[in-house]
Structure formats: structure tokens, C-alpha cells
C-alpha positions as CSV (number, residue, x, y, z in Angstrom):
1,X,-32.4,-3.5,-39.6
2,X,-33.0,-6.7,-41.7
3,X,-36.5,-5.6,-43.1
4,X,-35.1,-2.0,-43.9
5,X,-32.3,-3.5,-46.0
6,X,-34.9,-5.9,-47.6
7,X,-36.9,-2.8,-48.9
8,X,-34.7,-0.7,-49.4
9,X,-32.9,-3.0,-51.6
10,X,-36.3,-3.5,-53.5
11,X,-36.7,0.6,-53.7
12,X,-33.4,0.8,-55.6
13,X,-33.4,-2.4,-57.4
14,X,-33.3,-2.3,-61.2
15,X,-36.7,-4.2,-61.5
16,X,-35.2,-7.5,-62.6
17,X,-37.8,-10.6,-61.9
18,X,-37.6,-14.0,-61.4
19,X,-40.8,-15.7,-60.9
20,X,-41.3,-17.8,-57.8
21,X,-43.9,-20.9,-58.6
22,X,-46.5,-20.5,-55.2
23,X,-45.2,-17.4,-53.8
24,X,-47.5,-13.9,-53.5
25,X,-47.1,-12.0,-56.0
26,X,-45.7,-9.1,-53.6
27,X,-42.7,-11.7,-53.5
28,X,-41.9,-12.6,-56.8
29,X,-39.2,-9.4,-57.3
30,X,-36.2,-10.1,-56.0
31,X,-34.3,-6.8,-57.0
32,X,-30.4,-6.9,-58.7
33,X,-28.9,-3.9,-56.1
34,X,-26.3,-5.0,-53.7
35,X,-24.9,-3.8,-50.4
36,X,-23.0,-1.7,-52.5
37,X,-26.5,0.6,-53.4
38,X,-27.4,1.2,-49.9
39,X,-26.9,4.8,-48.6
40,X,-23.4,5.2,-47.2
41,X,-24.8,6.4,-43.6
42,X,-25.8,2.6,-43.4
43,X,-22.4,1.1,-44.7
44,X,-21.2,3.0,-42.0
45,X,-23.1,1.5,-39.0
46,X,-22.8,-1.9,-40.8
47,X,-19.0,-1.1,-40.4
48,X,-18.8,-0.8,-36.9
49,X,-20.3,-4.7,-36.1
50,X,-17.7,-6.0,-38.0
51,X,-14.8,-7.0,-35.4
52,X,-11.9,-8.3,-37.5
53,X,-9.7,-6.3,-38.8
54,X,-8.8,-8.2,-41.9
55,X,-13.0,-8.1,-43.0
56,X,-12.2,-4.3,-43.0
57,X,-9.6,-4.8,-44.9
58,X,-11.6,-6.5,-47.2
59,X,-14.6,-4.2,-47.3
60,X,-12.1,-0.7,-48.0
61,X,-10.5,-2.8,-51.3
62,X,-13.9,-4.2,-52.6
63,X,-15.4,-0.9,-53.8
64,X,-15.4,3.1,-53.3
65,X,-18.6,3.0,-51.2
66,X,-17.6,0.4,-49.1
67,X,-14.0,1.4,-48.6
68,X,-15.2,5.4,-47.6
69,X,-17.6,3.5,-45.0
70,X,-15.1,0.8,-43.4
71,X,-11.6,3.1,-43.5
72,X,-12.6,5.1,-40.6
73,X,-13.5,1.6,-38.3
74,X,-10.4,0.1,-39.8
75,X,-8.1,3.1,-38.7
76,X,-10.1,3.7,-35.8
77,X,-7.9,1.6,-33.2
78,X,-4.7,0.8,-33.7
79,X,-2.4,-1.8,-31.5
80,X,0.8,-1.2,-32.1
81,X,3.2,-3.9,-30.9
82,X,7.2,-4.8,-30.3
83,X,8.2,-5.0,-33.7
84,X,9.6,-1.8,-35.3
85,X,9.0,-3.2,-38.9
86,X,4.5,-3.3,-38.7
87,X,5.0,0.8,-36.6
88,X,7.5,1.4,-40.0
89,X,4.9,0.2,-42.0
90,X,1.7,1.9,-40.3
91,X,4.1,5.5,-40.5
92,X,4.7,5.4,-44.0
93,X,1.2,3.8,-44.9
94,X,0.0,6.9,-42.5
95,X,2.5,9.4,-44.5
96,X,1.5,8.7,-48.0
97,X,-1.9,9.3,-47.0
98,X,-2.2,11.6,-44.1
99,X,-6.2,11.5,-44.2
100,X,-6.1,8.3,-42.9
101,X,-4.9,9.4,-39.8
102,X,-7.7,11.4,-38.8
103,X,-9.3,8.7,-38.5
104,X,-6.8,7.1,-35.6
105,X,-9.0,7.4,-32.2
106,X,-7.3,5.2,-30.3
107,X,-3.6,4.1,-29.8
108,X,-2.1,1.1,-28.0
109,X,1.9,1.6,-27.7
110,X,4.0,-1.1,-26.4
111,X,7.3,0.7,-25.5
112,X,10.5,-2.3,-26.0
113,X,13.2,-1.7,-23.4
114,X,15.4,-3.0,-26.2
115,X,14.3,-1.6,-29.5
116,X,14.8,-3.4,-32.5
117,X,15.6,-1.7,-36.1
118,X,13.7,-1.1,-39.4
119,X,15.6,0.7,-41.4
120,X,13.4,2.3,-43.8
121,X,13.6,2.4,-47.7
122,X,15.5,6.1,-49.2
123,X,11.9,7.1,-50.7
124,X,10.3,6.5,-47.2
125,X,13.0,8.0,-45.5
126,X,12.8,11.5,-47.6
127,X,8.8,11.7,-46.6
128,X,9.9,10.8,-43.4
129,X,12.0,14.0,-43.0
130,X,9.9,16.4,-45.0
131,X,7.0,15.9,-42.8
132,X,9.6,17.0,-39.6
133,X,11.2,19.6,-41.4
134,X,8.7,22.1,-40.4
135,X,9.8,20.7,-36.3
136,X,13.5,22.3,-36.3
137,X,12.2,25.7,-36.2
138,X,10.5,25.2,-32.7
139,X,13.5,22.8,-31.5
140,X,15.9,22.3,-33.4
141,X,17.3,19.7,-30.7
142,X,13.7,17.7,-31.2
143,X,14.2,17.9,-35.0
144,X,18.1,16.4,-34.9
145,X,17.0,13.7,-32.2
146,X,14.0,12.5,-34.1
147,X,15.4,12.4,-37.6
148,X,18.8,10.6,-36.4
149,X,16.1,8.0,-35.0
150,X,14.3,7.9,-38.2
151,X,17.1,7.7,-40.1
152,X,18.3,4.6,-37.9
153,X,14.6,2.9,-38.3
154,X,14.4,3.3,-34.5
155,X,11.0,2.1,-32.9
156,X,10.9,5.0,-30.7
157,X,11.5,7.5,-33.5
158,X,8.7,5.5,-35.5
159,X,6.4,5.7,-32.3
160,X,7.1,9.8,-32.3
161,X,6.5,10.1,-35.7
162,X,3.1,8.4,-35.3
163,X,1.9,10.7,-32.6
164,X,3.1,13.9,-34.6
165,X,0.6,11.9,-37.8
166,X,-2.5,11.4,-35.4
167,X,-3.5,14.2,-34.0
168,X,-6.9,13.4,-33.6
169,X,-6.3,10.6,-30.4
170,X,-8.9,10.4,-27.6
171,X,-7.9,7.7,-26.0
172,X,-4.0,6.1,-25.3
173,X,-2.5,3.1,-24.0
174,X,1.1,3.4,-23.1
175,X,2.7,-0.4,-22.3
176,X,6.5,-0.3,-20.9
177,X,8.4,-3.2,-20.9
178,X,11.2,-3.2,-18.5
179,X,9.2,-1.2,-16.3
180,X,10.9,1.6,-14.4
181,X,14.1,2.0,-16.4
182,X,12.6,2.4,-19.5
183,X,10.5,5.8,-18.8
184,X,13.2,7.5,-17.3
185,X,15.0,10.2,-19.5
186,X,17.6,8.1,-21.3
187,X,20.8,10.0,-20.6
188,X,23.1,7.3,-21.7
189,X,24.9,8.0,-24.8
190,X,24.6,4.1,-25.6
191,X,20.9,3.8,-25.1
192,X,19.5,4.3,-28.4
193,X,16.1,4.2,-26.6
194,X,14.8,8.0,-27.0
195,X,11.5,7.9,-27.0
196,X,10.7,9.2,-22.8
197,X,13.5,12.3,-24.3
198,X,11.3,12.9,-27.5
199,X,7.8,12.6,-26.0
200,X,8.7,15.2,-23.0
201,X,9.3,17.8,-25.7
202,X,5.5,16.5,-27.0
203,X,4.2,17.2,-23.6
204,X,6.3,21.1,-23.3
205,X,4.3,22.1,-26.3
206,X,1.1,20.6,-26.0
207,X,1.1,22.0,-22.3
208,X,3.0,25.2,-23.2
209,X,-1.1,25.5,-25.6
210,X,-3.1,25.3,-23.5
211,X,-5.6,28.4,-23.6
212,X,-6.6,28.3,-19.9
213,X,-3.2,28.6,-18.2
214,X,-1.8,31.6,-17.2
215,X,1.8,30.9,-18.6
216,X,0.2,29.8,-21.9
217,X,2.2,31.4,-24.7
218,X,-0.9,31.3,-26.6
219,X,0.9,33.7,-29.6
220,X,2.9,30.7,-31.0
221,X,1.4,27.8,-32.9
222,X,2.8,24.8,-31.3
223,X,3.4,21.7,-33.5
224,X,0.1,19.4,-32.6
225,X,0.2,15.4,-31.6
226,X,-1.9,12.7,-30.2
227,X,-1.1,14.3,-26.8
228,X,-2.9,17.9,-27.9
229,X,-6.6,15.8,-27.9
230,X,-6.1,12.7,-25.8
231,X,-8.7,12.5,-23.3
232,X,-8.1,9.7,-21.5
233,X,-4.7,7.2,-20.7
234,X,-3.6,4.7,-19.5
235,X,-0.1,3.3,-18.5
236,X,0.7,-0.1,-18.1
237,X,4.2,-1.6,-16.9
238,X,5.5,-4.3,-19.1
239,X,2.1,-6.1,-20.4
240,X,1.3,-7.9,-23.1
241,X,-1.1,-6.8,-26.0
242,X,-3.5,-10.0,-25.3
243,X,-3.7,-9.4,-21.4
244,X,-4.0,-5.8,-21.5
245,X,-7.4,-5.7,-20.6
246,X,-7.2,-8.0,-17.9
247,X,-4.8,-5.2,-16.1
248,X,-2.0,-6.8,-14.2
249,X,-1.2,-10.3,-11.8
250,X,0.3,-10.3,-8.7
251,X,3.8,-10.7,-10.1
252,X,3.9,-7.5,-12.6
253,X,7.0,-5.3,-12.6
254,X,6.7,-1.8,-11.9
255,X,7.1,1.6,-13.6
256,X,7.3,5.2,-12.6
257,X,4.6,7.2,-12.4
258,X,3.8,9.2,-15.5
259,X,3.5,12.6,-13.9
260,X,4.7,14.5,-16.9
261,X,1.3,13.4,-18.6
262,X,-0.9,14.9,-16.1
263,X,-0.1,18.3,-17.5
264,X,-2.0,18.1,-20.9
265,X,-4.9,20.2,-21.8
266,X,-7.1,17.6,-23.1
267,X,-6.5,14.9,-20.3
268,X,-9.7,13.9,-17.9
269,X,-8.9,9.9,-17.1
270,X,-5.7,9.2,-16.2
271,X,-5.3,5.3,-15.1
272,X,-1.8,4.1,-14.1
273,X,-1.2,0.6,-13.5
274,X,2.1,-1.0,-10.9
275,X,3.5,2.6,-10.4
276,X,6.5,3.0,-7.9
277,X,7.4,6.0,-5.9
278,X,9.0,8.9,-7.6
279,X,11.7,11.0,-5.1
280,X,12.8,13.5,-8.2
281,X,9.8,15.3,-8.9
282,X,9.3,19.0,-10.2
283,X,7.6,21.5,-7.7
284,X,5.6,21.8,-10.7
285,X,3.2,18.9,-9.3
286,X,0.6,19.4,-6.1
287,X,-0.8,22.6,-8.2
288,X,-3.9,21.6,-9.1
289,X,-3.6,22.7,-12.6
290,X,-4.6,19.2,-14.2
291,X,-7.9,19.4,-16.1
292,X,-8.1,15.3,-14.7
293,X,-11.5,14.5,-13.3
294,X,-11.3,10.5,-13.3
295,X,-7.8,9.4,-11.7
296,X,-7.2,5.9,-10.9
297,X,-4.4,4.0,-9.4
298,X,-4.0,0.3,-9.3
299,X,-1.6,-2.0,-7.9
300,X,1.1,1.0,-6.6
301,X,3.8,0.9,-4.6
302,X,4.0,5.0,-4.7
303,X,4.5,6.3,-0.8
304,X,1.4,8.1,0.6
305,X,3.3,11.5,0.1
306,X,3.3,10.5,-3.9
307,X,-0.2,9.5,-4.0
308,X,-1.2,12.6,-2.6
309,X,0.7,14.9,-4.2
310,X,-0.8,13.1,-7.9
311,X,-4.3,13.9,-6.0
312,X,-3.4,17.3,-5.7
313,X,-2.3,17.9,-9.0
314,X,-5.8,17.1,-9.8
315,X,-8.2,20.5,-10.1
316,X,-11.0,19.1,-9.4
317,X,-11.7,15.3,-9.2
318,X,-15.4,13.7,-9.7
319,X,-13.5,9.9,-9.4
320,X,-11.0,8.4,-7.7
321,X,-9.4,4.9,-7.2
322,X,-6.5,4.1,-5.5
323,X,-5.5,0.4,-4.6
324,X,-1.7,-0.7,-2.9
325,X,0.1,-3.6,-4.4
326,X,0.6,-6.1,-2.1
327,X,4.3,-5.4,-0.9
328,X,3.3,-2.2,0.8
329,X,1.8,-3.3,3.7
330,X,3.6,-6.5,4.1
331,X,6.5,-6.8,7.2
332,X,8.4,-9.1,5.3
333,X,8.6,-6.6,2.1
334,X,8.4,-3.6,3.0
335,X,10.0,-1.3,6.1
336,X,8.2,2.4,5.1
337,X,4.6,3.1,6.5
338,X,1.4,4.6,4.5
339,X,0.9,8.2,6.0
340,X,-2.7,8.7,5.8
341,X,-2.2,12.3,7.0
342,X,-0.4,13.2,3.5
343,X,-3.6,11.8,1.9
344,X,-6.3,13.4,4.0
345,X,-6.0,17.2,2.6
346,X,-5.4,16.0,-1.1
347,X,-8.7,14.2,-0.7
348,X,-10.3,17.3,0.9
349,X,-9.1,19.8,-2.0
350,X,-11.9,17.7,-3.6
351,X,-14.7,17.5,-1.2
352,X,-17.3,19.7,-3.1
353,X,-16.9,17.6,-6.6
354,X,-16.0,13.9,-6.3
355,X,-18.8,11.7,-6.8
356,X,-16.9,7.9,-6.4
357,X,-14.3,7.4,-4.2
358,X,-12.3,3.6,-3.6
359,X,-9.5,3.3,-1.3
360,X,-8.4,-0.2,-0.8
361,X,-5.1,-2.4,-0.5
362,X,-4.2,-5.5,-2.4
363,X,-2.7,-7.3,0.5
364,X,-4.2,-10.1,2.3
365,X,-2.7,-9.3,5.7
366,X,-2.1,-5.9,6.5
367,X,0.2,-4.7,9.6
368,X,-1.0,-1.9,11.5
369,X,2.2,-0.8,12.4
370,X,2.8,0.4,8.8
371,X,0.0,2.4,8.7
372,X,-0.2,5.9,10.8
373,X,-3.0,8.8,10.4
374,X,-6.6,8.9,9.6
375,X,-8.5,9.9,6.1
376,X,-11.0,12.0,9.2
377,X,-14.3,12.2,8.0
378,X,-16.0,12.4,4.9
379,X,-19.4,13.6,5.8
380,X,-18.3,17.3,4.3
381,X,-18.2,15.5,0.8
382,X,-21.5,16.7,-0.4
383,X,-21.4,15.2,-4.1
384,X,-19.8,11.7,-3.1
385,X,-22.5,9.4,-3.6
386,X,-20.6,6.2,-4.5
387,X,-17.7,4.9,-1.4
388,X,-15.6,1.7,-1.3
389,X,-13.0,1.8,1.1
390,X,-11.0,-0.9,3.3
391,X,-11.5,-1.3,6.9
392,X,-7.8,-0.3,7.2
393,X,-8.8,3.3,6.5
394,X,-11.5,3.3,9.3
395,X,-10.0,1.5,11.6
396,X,-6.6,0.8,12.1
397,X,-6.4,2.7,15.0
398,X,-8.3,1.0,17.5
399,X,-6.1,-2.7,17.1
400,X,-2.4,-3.5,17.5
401,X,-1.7,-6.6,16.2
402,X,-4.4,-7.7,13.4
403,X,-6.6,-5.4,11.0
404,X,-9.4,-7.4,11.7
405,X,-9.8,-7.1,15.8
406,X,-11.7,-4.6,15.7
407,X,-15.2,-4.6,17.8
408,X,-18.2,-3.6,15.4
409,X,-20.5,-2.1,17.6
410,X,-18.0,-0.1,19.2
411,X,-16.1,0.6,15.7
412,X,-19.2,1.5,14.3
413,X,-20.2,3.9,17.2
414,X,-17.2,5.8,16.8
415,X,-17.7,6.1,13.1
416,X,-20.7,7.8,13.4
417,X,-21.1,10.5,11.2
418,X,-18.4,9.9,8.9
419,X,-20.4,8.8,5.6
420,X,-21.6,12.2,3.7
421,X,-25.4,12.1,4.1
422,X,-25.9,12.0,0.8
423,X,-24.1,8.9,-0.1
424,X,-25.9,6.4,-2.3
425,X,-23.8,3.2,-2.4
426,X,-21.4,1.6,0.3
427,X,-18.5,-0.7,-0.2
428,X,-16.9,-2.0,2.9
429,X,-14.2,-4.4,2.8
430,X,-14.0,-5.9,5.8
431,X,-11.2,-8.3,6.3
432,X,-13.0,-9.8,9.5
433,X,-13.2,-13.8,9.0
434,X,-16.2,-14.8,7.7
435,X,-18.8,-17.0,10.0
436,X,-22.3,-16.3,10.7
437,X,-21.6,-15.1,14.3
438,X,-19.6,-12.2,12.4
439,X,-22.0,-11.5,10.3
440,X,-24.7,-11.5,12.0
441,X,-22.9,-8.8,14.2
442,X,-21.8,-6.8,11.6
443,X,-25.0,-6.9,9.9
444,X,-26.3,-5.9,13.6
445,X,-24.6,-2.6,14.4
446,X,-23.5,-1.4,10.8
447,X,-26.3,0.8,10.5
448,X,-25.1,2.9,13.8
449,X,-22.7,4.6,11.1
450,X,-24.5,4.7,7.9
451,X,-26.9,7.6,6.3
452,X,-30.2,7.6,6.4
453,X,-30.9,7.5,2.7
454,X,-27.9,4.9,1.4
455,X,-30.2,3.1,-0.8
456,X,-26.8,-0.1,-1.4
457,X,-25.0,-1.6,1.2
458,X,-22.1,-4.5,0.4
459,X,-20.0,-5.9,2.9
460,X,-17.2,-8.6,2.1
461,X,-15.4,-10.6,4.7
462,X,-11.9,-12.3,4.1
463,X,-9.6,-11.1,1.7
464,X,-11.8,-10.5,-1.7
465,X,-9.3,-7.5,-3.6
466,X,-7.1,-10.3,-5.6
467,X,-10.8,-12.2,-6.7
468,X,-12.2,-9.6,-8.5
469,X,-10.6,-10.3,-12.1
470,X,-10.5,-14.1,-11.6
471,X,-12.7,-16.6,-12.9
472,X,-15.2,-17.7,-10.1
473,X,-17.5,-20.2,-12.1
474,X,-17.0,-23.4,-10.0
475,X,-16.1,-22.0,-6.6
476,X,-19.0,-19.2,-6.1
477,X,-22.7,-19.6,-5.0
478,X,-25.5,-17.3,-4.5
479,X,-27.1,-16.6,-1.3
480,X,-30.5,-15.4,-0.2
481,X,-30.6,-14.9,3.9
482,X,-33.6,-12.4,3.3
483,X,-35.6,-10.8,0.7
484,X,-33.6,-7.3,1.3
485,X,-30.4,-9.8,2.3
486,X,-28.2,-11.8,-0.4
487,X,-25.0,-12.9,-0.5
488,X,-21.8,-14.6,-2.7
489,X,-19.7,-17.2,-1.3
490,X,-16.3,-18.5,-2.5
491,X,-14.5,-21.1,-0.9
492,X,-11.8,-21.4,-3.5
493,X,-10.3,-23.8,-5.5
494,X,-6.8,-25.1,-6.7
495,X,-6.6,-22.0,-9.1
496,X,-8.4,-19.7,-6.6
497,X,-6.6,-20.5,-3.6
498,X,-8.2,-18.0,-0.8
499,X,-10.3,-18.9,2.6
500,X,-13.9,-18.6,1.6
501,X,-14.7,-15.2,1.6
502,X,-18.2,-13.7,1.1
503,X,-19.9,-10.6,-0.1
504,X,-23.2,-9.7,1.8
505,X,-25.5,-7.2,-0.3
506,X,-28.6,-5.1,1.5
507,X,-30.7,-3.5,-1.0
508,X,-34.1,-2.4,-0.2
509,X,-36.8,0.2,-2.3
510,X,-36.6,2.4,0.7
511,X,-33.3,2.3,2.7
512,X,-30.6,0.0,3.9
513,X,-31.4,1.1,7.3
514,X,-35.2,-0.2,7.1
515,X,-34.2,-3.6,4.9
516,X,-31.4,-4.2,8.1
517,X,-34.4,-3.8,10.0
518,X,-36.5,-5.7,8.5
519,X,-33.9,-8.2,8.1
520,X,-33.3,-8.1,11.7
521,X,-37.3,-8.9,12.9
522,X,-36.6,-12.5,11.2
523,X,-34.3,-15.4,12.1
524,X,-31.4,-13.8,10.4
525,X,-28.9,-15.9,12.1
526,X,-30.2,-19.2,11.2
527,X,-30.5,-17.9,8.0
528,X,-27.0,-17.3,8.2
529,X,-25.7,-20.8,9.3
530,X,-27.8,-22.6,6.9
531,X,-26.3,-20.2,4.3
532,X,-22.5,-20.4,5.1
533,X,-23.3,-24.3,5.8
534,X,-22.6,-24.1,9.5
535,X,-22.7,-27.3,12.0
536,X,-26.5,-26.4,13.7
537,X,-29.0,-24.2,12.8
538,X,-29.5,-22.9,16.0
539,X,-32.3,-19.5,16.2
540,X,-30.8,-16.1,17.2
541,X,-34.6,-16.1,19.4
């Protein structure tokens, strides 16, 4: 890009020399045009490696060309805090020039449970209430709500009024502090917090325009918001701007389940983060009329009779993640079970089209005794080519008191035929306690249940669900048992306190069936000891 700049500068330059004492004479012009001369489909691209948000600033204020090319990065995502005065002053930036808004492609809300107030200026109030005006003729109840919000400098009425200005959103972020109380419909005449009220209305019309539903009253032009484009959203309970990309710790709060969302026309990856079960939900749901194809669920405490019924709502599903929080599956926290059965013929309604599928739990010990059913078998999934799933799924049937007793060879017998033939890539979490003799017999009788043509194989043994997001630098080391054979061990330390767990990886240019072989034909279980750092290296010979 460097020696394009250089001559295009030298293209456009005005001719202006200085001489250079010993330089070529090829070198000797050093042309007067600027950044400013370059053509604007380069000031553009220029735009988007330029990370801070103040050097944006900078660039739209310098000059014409550079403020047309930098706007649209600068306005391109916008993080949207607590604090009701910066959201009062985005909205009225926003409505003085409602160009800029087009430009908005992604929106992170943080949603107070206690809204604060910035009571807006008389001028900024008026544009404020012409832009609604044209609102009270589709509801008239919307209309009042919002402008007594406005008028009150309400962060929730700002928050509405910025998702009625962008209309052009493809991706969302929805924070909630407080957790559950603050999505639920705020019926209390003192809660000045409207903004779950307000966005449902959103939600009615963007839903109520949607072209490919049979109820669609197509007819009436519907008022359009960030929720008529968005593509893909995710919700967070209580979470900080700074850690939102780092999802949520153990101790995060909870919040309902934003089923209300999964109507909208435009939606295809829906990720909710710490939801809880939902009893008061419309008949509405489980009808398979979301467009979603990418659902994922971390961290939830929903019952298996919620999780199913957000699978079904699904039409047809390509991905799907779903991980338990901790609590679920723990004696001392929790008294209700995980009914597998109420999750087996959601997942089946998507047999023909999903492609990933992860099923997991967050818990380090999981009781049998709370979990009853069966997923059955997945070999009817033709297009799944991509499977992570806990033991618990496979096998808590065959042990009583701990996940982990149960016998591989046997286990793996049984489980024959269960993978789709045309998966690709396994992920088993097996919470078996890592040694080489467990390994070795894992590694051993495994391939009794896989298909022919899996080309990736990982296995991980001990609890490995809580290390994914942590930092691993000083604990972890990398382990080579064969050339089709490697492995990571972690043994923990103070701020990764865990049993050393280990992930075991089989990859070979043919199959994972012939590098398991060929692994096999070797000393894999010395291998093994020496590996894990086991007292002897006795041969498996």
C-alpha cells in the first residue's frame, strides 16, 4: 500500500522540487499533494485501520475528504454506556443530522436497572417530539409513553429514540444490569424504567412486517428501527462494557431469556448469555417461525423444557450451542433435573440442516440423579459435521453415583452408530480423571463408535469447560505421544485452580480411525507416562 501512496502522491503532485545532493535523479521530486489528494476509495480503507475513536474524530474535522471517508468508521459502532447524559447527546447529535445514522452498524446498550436523568435542552426537546410525532398514529399509547420519557430525559426513552434513528443495525448487544427484574414488563407505576414496555411495541411491528409470515399485515407501513435489519444479538446479564467480550465469570447474575426477540424478520444469531427459566411464556413460542440459524446459549439456568422449546422456535438451525451454568446440575443448588427427552425432538426438527452442534455443562461434578432421558442418536443428522458434546449426554445412564464410571470399551460399544457418518470433527468431554492408564484405554476403544471418515478427534479429561476463557500461559504444556497423537496439559495454578486436566488431539491426512491405529502399533503407553510425567515408564508390550 506504501509504494502505491508514494506514486500516487508523485502522479498528483504539483511538480514542486527540491534537489537532493547524491540522490538519482528519479528521486529528486518529492511532490507538494497530501493525504488529502488521494482518491477517497483509499481514505476510506485508510479509515478502517485506525482504532481510536478520538483519531476519527480528528480525521472528520480536518477536512471534507477526510471527514466523508472517516464518518462512516466513526459512526460505525457505537457503545453506549450507564449514563443518560453521552445516549442524550449521541440522540440529538443523531437528530440534527439523521445521515449520520445510516452509518450506525452496530449497537452496544447497557440497560441501568436504575436510570438516571438528562433532561434535555427545550430546542432538543421539540426535535425530539417532531421526529415521534409521526408514531401516535400507529399507537398512540407508544407515542404518550415515549415522549413523557423524553420529556423527563429518561435513559430508556433516549435508548428508544436511538433505535427508531438507526435503522440500518446489523449487529446488537443488549447488557442488563440487575439481571432478571429489569427485562420484565415494568408494571409498576413508580418504575420509571420503560424501556422492556417500549421495545415490545418495536418488536409488534417489526414482526407484524415481515413479508414471509402468513399473519403479515403487509398493507401497513410499519414505523422501522434497529430491530427491522438486525441480524445478529446478543444479550448479556449485568456486564460491564470492558468485559463484554470476555462473556461472563462464574459469579454473573442472571436474566430472562429474551424470547420476544426471536420473532424478528431479520434475526439469524441469537446468543444469550446467564439466562433463567421463563414459566409465563406465549404459545406463540415452539412454532418454528424464527428465521434464526445460529442459536447459542451460555451459562443458563433455563429448565430443559425452556431450552427446547427456544430450539423449536428455531426454523431451521445450521448451529447450535448450549452450555448449563454450574448450579444446574449441582445437589447442593439445585433440586429440578435436566429432561433430555424435552430436548431430543427439538434437536430432531433440525436433523437435515445443522452443521455444529455443542452440548455441554459448566459444572465440575455433575449428579446423575438430576439428569433423566437420552438425546438418542444422531447418525440421522446428515449435514452435522462439527460435534462437541459432554459425556453426560452419552452416558449417564450406565452409572449411579459418578459421571465418570463409566467403562469405555463397553460405553463405546453401545454407542455404536450414534455419530452421523458424515461427521468431520469430534469434541468429547470426558470428565474421566486424567492418568495414562485412562487414556491409553480411551484412546484404545474410542474408535468402536466413531465414523469412518472423522478426519479430528479431541478428547479432554477432568473438568476443562471453566478453562477455556482463562489465561493458561504458565500452567499449560504441549504434548507429542505420536506423530498423529498430541496433547495439552494443565495442572493449574493459584489463579487457575483445577486438577490437571488434558486435551488429547488425533489428527491424521487420512482418518482418525487409521492415525489411532497407527498410534496403537507403537508404545503409546509409555509415551503416555513419560508425557503426563508418571512414576515408570513401563511398555504397554
Amino acid at each position: 500500500m506504501l509504494s502505491y501512496l508514494s506514486r500516487r502522491l508523485a502522479q498528483i503532485g504539483t511538480g514542486h522540487q527540491i534537489q537532493l545532493q547524491g540522490a538519482p535523479s528519479d528521486d529528486r521530486i518529492i511532490p507538494s499533494a497530501t493525504i488529502h489528494d488521494l482518491p477517497a476509495e483509499l481514505l476510506v480503507e485508510i479509515s478502517k485501520y485506525i482504532p481510536e475513536q478520538s483519531d476519527l474524530y480528528s480525521l472528520c474535522v480536518a477536512s471534507k475528504p477526510l471527514g466523508s471517508a472517516a464518518t462512516p468508521c466513526l459512526y460505525h459502532s457505537i457503545i453506549v454506556d450507564r449514563d443518560a447524559r453521552r445516549l442524550h447527546k449521541l440522540v440529538r447529535t443523531l437528530s440534527r443530522a439523521p445521515s449520520l445514522a445510516k452509518h450506525i452498524k452496530c449497537i452496544q446498550l447497557h440497560l441501568p436497572a436504575e436510570g438516571n436523568i438528562a433532561t434535555p435542552a427545550r430546542a432538543d426537546l421539540i426535535s425530539f417530539l417532531e421526529f415521534i410525532l409521526p408514531l401516535a398514529s400507529h399507537d398512540s399509547w407508544f407515542h404518550r409513553k415515549l415522549a413523557n420519557a423524553l420529556r423527563r430525559g429518561s435513559y430508556d426513552g433516549f435508548a428508544i429514540l436511538l433505535l427508531l434513528l438507526a435503522t440500518e443495525v446489523d449487529e446488537m448487544d443488549l447488557a442488563v444490569e440487575g439481571g432478571r427484574a429489569a427485562f420484565l414488563q415494568a408494571n409498576d407505576k413508580f418504575n420509571c424504567q420503560r424501556f422492556s414496555d417500549l421495545v415490545a411495541t418495536l418488536i409488534t411491528w417489526t414482526a407484524s412486517s415481515d413479508p414471509t409470515q402468513a399473519n403479515s399485515t403487509s398493507s401497513i407501513v410499519r414505523p422501522k428501527s434497529a430491530l427491522s435489519n438486525v441480524q445478529k444479538l446478543r444479550f448479556f446479564p449485568d456486564v460491564d462494557s470492558e468485559c463484554i467480550e470476555d462473556e461472563l465469570s462464574e459469579g454473573h447474575s442472571q436474566a430472562v431469556y429474551p424470547f420476544e426477540y426471536m420473532s424478528l424478520p431479520r434475526l439469524e444469531d441469537l446468543q444469550a448469555y446467564g439466562s433463567a427459566p421463563w414459566h409465563d411464556i406465549s404459545p406463540n413460542y415452539g412454532q418454528a417461525n424464527a428465521h434464526i440459524t445460529r442459536l447459542h446459549l451460555d451459562w443458563v439456568s433455563m429448565d430443559s423444557e425452556n431450552v427446547g422449546l427456544a430450539i423449536q422456535t428455531c426454523h431451521k438451525l445450521v448451529e447450535l450451542h448450549v452450555s448449563w451454568d454450574h448450579s444446574v446440575l449441582d445437589l447442593k443448588l439445585s433440586s429440578e433435573s435436566i429432561d433430555l427427552d424435552n430436548i431430543r425432538p427439538a434437536l430432531n426438527q433440525h436433523a437435515d440442516t445443522l452443521e455444529r452442534l455443542e452440548l455441554l455443562f459448566s459444572a465440575e461434578d455433575i449428579y446423575p440423579v438430576l439428569v433423566r432421558g437420552d438425546i438418542g442418536a444422531l447418525s440421522h443428522f446428515s449435514a452435522l459435521e462439527i460435534l462437541r458434546i459432554d459425556e453426560t449426554f452419552l452416558f449417564s445412564s450406565e452409572v449411579s453415583d459418578f459421571i465418570f464410571d463409566w467403562e469405555p470399551l463397553r460405553s463405546f460399544q453401545r454407542a455404536s452408530g450414534v455419530l452421523p457418518p458424515n461427521l468431520k470433527e469430534f469434541w468429547f468431554e470426558s470428565r474421566k480423571h486424567t492418568s495414562a492408564a485412562t487414556v491409553y484405554e480411551v484412546l484404545t476403544t474410542i474408535g468402536t463408535m466413531l465414523p469412518v471418515n472423522l478426519s479430528y478427534l479431541r478428547v479432554s479429561f477432568g473438568y476443562t469447560h471453566n478453562n477455556d476463557g482463562m489465561d493458561h500461559a504458565d500452567c499449560c504444556h504441549s504434548l507429542s505421544f505420536h506423530s498423529a497423537v498430541t496433547g495439552v496439559a494443565c495442572r493449574g495454578t493459584p489463579t487457575v485452580p483445577y486438577h490437571m486436566v488434558l486435551t488429547v488431539n488425533v489428527d491424521h491426512r487420512d482418518s482418525v480411525l487409521t492415525g489411532l491405529r497407527e498410534a496403537t502399533t507403537t508404545d503409546l503407553m509409555k509415551a503416555l507416562r513419560e508425557g503426563l510425567g508418571e512414576e515408570g515408564g513401563e511398555s504397554d508390550e
